[in-house]
N, CA, C and O atoms as a DFTB+ gen file, in Angstrom:
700 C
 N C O
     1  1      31.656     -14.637     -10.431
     2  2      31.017     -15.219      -9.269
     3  2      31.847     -16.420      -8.829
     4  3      32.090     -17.308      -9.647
     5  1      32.243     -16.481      -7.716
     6  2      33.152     -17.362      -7.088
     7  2      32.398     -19.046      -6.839
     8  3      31.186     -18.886      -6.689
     9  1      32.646     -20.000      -6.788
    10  2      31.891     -21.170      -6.407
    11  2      31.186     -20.755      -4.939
    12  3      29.998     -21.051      -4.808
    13  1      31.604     -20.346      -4.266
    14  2      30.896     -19.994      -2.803
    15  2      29.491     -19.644      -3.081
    16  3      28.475     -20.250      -2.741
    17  1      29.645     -18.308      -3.917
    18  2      28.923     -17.427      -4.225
    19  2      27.932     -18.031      -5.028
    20  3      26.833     -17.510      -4.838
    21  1      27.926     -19.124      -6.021
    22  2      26.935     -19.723      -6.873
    23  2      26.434     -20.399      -5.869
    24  3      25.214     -20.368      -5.713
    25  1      27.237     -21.138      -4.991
    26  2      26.235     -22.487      -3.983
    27  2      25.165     -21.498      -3.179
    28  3      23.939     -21.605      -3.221
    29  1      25.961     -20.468      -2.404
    30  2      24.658     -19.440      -2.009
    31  2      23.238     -19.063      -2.707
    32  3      22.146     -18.892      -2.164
    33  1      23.546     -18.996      -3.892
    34  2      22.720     -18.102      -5.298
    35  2      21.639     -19.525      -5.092
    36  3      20.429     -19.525      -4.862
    37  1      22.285     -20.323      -5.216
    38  2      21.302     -21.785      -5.584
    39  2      20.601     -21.820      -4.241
    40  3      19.422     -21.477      -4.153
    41  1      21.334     -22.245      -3.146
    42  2      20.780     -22.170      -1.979
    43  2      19.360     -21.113      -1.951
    44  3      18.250     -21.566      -1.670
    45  1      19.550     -19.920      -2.225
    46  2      18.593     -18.912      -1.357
    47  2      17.761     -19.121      -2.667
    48  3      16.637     -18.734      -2.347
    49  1      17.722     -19.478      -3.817
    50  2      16.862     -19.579      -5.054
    51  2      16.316     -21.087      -4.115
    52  3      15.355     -20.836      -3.388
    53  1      16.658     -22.115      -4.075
    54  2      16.019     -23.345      -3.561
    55  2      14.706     -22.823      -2.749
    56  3      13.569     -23.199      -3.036
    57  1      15.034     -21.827      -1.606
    58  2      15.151     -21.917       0.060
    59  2      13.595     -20.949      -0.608
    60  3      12.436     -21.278      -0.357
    61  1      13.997     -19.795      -1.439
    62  2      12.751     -19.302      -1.916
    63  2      11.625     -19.847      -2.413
    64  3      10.517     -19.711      -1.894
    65  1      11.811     -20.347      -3.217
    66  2      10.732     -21.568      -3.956
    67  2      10.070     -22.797      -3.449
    68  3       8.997     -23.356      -3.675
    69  1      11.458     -23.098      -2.412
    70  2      10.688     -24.230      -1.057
    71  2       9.348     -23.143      -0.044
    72  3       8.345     -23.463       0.594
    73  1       9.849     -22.138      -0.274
    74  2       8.781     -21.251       0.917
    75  2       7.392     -20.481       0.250
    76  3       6.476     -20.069       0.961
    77  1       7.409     -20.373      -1.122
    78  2       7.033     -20.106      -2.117
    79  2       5.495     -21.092      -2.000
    80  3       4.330     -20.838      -1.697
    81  1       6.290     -22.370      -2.444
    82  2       5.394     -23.575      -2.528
    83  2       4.553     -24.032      -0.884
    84  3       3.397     -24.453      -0.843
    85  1       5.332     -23.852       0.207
    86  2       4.682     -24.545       1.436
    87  2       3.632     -23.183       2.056
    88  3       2.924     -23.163       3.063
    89  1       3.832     -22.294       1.185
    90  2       2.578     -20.919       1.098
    91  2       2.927     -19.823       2.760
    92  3       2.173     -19.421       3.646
    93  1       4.458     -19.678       2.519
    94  2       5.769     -19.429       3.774
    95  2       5.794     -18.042       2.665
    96  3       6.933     -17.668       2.385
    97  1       4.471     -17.140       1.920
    98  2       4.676     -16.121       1.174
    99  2       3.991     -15.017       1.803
   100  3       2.803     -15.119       2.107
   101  1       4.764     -13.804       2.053
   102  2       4.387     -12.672       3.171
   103  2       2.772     -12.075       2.676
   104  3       2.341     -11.633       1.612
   105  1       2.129     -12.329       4.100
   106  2       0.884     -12.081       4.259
   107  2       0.242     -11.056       3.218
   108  3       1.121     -11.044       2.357
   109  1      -0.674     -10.260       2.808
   110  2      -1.248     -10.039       2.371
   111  2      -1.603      -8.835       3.408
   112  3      -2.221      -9.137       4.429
   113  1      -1.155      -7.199       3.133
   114  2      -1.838      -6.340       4.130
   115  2      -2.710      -5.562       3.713
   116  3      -2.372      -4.969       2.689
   117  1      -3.693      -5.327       4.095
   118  2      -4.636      -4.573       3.809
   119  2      -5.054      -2.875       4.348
   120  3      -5.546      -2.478       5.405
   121  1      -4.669      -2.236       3.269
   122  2      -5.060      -0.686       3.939
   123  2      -6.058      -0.353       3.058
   124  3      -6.320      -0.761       1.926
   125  1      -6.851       0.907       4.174
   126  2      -7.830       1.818       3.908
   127  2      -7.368       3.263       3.441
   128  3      -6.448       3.822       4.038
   129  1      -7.941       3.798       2.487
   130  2      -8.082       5.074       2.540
   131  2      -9.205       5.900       2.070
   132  3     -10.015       5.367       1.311
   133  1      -9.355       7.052       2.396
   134  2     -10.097       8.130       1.448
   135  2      -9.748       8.790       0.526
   136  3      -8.757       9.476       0.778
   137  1     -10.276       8.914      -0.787
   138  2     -10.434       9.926      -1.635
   139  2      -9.567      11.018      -1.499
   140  3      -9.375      11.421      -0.352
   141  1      -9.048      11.535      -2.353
   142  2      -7.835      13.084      -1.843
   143  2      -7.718      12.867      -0.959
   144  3      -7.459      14.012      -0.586
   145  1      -7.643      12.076       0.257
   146  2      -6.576      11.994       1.326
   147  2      -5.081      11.157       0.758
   148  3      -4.616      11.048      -0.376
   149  1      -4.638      10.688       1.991
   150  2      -3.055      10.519       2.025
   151  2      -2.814       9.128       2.008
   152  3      -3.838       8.653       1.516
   153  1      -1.960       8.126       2.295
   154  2      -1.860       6.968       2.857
   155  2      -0.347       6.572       2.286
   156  3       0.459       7.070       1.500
   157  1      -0.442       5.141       3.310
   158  2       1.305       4.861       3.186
   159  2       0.772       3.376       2.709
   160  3      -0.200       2.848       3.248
   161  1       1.561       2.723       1.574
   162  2       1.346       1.503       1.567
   163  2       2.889       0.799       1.656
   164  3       3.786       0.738       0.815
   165  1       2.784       0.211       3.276
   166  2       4.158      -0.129       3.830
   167  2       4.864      -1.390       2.679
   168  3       4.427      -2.020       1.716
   169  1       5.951      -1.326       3.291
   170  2       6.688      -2.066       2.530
   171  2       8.287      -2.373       3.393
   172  3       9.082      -1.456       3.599
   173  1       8.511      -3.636       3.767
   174  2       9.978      -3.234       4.990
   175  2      10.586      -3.521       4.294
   176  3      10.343      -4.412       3.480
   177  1      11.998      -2.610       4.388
   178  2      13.324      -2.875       3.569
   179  2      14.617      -2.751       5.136
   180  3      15.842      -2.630       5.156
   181  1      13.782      -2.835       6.030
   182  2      14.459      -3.875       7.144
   183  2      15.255      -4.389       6.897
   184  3      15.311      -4.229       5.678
   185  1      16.697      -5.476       7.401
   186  2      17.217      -6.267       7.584
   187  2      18.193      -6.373       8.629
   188  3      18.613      -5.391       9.240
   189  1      18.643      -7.827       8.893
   190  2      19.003      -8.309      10.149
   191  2      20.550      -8.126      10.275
   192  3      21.167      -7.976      11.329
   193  1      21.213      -8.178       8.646
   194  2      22.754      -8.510       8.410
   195  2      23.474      -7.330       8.572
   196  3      23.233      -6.130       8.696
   197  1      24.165      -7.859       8.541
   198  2      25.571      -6.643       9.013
   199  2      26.166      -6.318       7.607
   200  3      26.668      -7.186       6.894
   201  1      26.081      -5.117       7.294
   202  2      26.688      -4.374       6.228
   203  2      25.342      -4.267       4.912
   204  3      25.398      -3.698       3.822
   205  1      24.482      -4.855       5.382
   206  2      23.164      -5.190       4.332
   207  2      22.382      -3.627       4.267
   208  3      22.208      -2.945       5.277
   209  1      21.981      -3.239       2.976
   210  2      20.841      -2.356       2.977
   211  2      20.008      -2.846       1.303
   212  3      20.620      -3.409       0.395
   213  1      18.752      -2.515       1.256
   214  2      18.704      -2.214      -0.300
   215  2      19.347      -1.633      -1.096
   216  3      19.875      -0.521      -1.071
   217  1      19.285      -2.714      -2.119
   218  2      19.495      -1.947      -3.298
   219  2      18.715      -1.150      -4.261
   220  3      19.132      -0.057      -4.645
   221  1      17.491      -1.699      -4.708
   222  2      16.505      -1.630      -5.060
   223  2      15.355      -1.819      -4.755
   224  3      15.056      -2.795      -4.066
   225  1      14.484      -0.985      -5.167
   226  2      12.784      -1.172      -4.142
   227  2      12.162      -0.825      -5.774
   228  3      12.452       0.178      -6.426
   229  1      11.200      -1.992      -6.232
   230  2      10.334      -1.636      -7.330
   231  2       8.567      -2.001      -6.708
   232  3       8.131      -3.103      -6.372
   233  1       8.031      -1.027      -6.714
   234  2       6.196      -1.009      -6.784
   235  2       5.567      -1.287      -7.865
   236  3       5.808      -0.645      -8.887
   237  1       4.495      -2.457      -7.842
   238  2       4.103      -2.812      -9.152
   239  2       3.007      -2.495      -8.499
   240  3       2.956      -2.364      -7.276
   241  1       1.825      -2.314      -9.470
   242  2      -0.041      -2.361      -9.848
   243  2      -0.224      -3.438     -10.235
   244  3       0.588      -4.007     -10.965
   245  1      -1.397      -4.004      -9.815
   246  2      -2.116      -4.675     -10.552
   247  2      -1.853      -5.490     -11.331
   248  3      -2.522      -5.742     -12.333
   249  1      -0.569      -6.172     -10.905
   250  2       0.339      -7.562     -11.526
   251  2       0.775      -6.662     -12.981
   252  3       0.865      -7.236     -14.066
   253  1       1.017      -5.222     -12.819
   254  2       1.908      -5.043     -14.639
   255  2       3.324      -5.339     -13.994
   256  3       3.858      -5.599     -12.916
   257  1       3.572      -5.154     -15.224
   258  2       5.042      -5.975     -15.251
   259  2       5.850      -5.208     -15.532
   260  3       6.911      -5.635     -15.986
   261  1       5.623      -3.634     -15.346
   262  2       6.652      -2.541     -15.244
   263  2       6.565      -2.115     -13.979
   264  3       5.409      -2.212     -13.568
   265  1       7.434      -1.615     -13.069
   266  2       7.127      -0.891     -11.790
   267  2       6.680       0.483     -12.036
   268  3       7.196       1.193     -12.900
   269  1       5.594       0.907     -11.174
   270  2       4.969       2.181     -10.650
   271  2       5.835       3.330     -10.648
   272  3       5.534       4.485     -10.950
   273  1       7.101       2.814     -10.218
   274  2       8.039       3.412      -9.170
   275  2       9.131       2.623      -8.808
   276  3       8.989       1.404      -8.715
   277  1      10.265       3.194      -8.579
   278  2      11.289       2.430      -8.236
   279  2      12.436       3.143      -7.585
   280  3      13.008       4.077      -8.147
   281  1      12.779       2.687      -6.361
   282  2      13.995       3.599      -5.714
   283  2      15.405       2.628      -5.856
   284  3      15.681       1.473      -5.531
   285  1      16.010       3.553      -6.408
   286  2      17.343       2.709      -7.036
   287  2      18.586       3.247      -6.211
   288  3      18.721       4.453      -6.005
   289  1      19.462       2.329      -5.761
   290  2      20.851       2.693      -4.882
   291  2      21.979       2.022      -5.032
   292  3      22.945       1.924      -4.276
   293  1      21.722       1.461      -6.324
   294  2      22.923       0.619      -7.384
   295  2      23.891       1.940      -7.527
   296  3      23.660       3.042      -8.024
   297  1      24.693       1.571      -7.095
   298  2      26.195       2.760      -7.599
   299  2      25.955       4.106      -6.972
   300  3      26.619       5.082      -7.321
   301  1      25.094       4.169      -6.128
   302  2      24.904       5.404      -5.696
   303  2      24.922       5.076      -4.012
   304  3      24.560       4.016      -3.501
   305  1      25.510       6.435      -3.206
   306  2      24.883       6.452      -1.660
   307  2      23.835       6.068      -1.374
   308  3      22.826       6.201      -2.067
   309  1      23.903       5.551      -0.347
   310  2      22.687       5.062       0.719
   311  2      21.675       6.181       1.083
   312  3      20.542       5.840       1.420
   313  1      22.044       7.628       1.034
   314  2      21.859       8.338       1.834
   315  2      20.734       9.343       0.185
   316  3      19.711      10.027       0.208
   317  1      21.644       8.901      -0.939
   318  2      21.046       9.520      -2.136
   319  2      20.483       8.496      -3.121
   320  3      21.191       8.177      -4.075
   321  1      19.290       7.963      -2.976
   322  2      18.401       6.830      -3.600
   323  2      18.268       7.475      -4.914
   324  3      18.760       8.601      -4.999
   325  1      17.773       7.046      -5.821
   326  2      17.250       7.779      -7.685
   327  2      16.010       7.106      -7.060
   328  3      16.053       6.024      -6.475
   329  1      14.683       8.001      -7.275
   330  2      13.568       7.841      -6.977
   331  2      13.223       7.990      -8.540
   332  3      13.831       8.781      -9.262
   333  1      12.356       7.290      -8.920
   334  2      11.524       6.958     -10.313
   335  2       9.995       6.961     -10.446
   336  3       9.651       5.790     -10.607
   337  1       9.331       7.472     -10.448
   338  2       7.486       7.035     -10.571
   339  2       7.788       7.477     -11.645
   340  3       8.722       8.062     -12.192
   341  1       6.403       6.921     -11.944
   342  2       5.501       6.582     -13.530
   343  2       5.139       8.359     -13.709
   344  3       4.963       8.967     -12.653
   345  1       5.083       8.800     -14.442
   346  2       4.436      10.014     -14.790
   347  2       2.870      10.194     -13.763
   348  3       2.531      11.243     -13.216
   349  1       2.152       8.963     -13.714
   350  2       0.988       9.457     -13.262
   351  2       0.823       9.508     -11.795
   352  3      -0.223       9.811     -11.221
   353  1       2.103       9.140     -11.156
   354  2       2.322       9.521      -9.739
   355  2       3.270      10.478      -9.337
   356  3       3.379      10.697      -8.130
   357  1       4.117      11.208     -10.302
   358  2       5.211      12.053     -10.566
   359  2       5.406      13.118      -9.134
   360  3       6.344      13.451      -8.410
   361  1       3.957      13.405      -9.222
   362  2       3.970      14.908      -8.006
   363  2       2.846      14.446      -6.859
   364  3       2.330      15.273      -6.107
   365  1       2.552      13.101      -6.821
   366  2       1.737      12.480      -5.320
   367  2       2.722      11.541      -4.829
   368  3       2.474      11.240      -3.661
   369  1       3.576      11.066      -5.216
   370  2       4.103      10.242      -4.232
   371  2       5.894      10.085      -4.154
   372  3       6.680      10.235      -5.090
   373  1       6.192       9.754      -2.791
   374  2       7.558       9.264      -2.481
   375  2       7.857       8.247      -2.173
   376  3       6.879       7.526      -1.978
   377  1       9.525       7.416      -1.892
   378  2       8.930       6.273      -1.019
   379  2       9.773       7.177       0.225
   380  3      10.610       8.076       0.151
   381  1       9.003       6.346       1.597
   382  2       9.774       6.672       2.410
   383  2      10.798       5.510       3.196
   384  3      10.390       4.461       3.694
   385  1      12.205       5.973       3.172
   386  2      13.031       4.497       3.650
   387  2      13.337       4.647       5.118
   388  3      14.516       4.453       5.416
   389  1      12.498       4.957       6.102
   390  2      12.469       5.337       7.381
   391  2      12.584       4.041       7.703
   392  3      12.243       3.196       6.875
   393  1      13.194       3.582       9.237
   394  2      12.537       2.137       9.366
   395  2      11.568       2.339       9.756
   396  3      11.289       3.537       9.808
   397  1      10.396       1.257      10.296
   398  2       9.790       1.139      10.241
   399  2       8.451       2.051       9.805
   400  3       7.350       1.911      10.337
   401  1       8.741       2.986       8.767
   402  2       7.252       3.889       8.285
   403  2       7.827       3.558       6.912
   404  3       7.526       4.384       6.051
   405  1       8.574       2.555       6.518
   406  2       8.843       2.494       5.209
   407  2       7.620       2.414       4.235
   408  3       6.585       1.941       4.705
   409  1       7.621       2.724       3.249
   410  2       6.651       2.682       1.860
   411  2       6.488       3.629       1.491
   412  3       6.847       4.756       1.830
   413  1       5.509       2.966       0.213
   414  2       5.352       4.444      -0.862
   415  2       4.262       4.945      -0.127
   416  3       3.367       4.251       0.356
   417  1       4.381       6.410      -0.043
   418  2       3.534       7.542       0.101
   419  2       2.933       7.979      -0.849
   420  3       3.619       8.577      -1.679
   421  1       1.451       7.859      -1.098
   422  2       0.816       9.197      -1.799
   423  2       0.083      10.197      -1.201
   424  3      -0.752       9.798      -0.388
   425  1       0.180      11.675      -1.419
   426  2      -0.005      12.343      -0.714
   427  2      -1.634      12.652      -1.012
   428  3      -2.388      13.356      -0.340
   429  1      -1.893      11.988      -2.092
   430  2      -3.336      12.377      -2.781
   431  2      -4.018      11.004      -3.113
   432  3      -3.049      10.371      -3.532
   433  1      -4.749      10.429      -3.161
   434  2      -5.284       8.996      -3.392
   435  2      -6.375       9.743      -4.472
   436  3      -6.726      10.912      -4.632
   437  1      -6.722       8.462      -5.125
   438  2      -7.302       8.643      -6.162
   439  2      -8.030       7.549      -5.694
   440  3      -7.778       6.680      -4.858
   441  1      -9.165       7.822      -6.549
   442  2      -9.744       6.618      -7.338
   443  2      -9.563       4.978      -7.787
   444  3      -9.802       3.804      -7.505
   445  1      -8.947       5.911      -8.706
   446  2      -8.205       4.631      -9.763
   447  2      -6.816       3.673      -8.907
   448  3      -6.392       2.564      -9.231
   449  1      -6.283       4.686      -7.586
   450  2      -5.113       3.818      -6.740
   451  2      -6.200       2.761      -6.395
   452  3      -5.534       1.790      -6.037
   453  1      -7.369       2.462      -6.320
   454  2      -7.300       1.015      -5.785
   455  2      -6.945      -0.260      -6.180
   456  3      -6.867      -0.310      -7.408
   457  1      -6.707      -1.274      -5.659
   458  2      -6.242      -2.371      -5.884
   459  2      -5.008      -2.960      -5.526
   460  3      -4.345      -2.430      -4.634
   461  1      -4.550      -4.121      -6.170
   462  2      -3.651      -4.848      -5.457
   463  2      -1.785      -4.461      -5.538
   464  3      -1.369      -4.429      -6.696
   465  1      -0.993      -4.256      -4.721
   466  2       0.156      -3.556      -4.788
   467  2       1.337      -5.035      -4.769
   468  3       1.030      -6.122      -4.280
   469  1       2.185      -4.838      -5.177
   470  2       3.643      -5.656      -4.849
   471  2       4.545      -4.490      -4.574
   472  3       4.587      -3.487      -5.286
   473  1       5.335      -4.706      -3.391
   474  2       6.762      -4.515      -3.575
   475  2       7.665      -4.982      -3.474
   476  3       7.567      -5.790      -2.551
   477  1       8.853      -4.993      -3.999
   478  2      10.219      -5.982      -3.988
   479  2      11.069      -5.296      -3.749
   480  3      11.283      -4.250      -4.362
   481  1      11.854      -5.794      -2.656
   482  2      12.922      -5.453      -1.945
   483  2      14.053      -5.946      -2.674
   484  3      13.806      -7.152      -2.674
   485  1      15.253      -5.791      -3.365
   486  2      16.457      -6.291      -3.067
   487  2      17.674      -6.215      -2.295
   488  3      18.319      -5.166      -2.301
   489  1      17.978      -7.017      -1.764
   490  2      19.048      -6.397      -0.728
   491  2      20.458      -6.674      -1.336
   492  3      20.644      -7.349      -2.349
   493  1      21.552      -5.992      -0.496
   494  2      22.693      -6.454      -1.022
   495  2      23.159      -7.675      -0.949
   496  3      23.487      -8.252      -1.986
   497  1      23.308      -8.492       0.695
   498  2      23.071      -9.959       0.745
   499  2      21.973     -10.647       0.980
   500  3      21.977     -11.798       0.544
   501  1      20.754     -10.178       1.704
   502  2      19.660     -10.525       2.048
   503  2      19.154     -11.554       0.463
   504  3      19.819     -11.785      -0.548
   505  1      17.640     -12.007       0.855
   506  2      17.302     -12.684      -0.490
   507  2      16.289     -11.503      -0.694
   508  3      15.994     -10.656       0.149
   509  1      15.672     -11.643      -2.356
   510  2      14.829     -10.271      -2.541
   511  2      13.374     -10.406      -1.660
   512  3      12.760     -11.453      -1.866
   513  1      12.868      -9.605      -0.860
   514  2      11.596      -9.938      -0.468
   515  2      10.653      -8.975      -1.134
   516  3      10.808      -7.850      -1.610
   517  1       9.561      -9.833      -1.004
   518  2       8.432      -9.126      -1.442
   519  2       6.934      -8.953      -0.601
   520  3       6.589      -9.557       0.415
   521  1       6.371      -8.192      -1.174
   522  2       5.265      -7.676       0.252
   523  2       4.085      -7.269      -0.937
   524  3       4.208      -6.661      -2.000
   525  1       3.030      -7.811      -0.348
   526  2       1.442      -7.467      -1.114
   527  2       0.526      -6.675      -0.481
   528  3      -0.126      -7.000       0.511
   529  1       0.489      -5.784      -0.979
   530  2      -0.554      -4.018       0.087
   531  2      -2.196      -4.841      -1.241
   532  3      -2.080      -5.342      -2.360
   533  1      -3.274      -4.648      -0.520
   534  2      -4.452      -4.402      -1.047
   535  2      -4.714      -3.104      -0.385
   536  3      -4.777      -2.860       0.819
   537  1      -4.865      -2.259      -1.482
   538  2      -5.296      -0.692      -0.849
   539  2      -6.752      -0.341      -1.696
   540  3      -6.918      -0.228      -2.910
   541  1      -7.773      -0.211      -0.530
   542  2      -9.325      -0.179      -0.773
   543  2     -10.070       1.504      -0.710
   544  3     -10.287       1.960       0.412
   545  1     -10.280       2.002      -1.433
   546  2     -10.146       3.727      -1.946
   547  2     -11.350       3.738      -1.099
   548  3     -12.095       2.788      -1.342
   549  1     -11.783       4.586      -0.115
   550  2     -13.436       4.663       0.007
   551  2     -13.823       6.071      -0.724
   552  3     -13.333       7.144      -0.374
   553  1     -14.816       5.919      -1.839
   554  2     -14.770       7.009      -2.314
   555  2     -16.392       8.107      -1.865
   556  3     -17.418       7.815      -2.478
   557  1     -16.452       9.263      -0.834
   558  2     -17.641       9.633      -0.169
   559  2     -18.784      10.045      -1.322
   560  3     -18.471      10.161      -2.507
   561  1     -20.207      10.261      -0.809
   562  2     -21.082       9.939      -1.266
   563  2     -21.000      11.334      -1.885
   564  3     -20.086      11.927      -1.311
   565  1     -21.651      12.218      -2.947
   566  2     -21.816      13.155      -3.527
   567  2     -22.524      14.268      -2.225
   568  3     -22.044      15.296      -1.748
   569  1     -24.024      13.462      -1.883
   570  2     -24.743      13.951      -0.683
   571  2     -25.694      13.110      -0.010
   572  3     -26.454      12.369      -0.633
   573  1     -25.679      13.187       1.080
   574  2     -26.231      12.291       1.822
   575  2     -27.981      12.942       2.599
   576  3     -27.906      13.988       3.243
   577  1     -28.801      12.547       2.522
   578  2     -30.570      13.022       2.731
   579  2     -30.636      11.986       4.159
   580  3     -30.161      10.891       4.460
   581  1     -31.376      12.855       4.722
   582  2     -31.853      12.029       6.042
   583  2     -33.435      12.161       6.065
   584  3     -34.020      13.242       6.003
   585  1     -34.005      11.012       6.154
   586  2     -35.511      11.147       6.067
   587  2     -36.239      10.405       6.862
   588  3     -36.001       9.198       6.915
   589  1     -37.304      10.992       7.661
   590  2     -38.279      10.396       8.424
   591  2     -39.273       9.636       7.407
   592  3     -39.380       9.593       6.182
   593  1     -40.234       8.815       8.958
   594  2     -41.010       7.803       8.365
   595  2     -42.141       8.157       7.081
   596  3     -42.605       7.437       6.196
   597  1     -42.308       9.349       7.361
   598  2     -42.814      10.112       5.999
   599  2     -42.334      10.454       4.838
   600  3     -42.932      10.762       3.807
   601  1     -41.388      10.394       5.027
   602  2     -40.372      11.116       3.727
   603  2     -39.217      12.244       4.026
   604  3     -38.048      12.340       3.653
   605  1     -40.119      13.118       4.927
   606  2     -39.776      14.206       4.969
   607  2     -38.139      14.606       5.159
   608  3     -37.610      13.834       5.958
   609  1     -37.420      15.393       4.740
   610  2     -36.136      15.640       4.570
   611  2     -35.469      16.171       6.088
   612  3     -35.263      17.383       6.158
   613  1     -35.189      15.497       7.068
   614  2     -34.468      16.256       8.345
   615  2     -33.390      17.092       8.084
   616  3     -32.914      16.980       6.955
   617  1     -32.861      17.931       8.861
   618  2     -31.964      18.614       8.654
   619  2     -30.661      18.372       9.515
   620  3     -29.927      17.385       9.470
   621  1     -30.531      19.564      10.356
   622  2     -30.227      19.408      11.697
   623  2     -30.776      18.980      13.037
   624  3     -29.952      18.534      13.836
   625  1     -32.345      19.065      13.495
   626  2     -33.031      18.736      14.748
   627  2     -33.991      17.704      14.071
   628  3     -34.380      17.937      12.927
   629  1     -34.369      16.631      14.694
   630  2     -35.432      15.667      14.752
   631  2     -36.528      15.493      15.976
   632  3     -35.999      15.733      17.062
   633  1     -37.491      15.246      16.043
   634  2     -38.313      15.271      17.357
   635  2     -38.824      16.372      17.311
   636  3     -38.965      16.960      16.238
   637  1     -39.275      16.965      18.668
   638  2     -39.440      16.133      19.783
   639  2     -40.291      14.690      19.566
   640  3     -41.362      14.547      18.977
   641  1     -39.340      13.518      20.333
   642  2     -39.841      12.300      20.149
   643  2     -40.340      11.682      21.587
   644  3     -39.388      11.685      22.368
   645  1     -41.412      11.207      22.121
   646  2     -41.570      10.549      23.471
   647  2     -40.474       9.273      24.170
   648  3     -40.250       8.176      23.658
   649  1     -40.059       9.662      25.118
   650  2     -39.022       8.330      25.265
   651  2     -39.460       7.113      25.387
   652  3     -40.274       6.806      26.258
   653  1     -38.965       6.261      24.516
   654  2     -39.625       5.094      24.902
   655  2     -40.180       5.225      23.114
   656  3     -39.359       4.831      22.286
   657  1     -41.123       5.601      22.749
   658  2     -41.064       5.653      21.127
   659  2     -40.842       4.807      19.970
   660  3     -42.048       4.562      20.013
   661  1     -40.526       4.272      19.185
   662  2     -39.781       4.139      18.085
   663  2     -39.627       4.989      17.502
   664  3     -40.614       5.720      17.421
   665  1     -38.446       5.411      16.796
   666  2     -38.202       6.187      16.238
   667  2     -37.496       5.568      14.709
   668  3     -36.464       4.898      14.708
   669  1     -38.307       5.952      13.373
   670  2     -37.375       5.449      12.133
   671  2     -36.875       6.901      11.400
   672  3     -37.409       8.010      11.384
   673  1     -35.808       6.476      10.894
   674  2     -35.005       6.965       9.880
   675  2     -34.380       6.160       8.802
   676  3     -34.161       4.950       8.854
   677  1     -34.091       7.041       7.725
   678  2     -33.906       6.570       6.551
   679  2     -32.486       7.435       6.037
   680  3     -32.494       8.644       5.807
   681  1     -31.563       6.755       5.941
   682  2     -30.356       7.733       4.899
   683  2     -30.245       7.864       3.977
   684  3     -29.795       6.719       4.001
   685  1     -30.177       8.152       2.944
   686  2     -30.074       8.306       1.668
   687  2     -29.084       8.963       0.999
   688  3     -29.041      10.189       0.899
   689  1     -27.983       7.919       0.360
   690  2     -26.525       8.745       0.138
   691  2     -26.511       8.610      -1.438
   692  3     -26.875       7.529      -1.902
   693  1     -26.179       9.468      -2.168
   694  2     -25.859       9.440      -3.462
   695  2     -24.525      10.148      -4.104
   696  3     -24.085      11.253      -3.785
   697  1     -23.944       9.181      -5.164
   698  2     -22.910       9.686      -6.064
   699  2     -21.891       8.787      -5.505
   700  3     -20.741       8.807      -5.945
């Protein structure tokens, strides 16, 4: 590493930790999904510089301290990433390095995907960025009962009701 190259290293280590501390730390995004459906939890590996791409992209869970997943382009083409997941995402997910639709894809959501995501960007000159997905699972009800002011179980038709009326209902979702 050349002296240039260390004053940089220090610099963008300073410049991080100054932005770190004045709370200059990338927002917090929040996605939805359903149950066996799909979703993207973005992540930009964007940049502004000339000759710059990632190098590395690691997805963490739930603050562990191994990545999920990791797309690696150390010593390899741009064009041919080493994609890595954990065994328990092996055959649901990719990342995608599109611009802007970047992130990991799962094609199947679970359950257990909820909660809080990191990803870390490294670039070749860029500084490493990082990005926080909260992804919130909605998981549907087993079966859902619709019931009038009696009890009684509706189906498909309700009424005939007089206009003007009150009319109550009751939902009742379980599982």
């Amino acid at each position: 590493m050349t002296k240039m190259e260390f004053v940089i290293f220090i610099w963008l280590l300073v410049t991080s930790l100054s932005q770190a501390r004045n709370g200059k730390e990338s927002p917090l995004v929040n996605v939805t999904a359903v149950m066996e459906g799909e979703v993207l939890l973005p992540c930009d590996v964007s940049t502004t510089l000339e000759d710059d791409h990632p190098v590395l992209v690691m997805f963490y869970s739930n603050d562990s301290g191994t990545p999920i997943y990791t797309v690696d382009m150390r010593n390899r083409r741009i064009t041919q990433p080493k994609h890595q997941p954990l065994s328990v995402l092996k055959n649901r997910a990719k990342f995608n390095m599109t611009s802007g639709y970047s992130g990991l894809y799962l094609k199947t959501v679970w359950s257990s995907d909820d909660g809080l995501y990191r990803c870390r960007v490294d670039f070749k000159k860029s500084p490493t960025r990082n990005s926080k997905i909260n992804l919130t699972v909605i998981v549907p009800p087993d079966s859902v009962r619709i019931l009038d002011i009696n009890g009684n179980e509706k189906s498909s038709t309700i009424g005939p009701y007089v206009l003007g009326m009150t009319l109550t209902l009751k939902c009742v979702a379980t599982g």
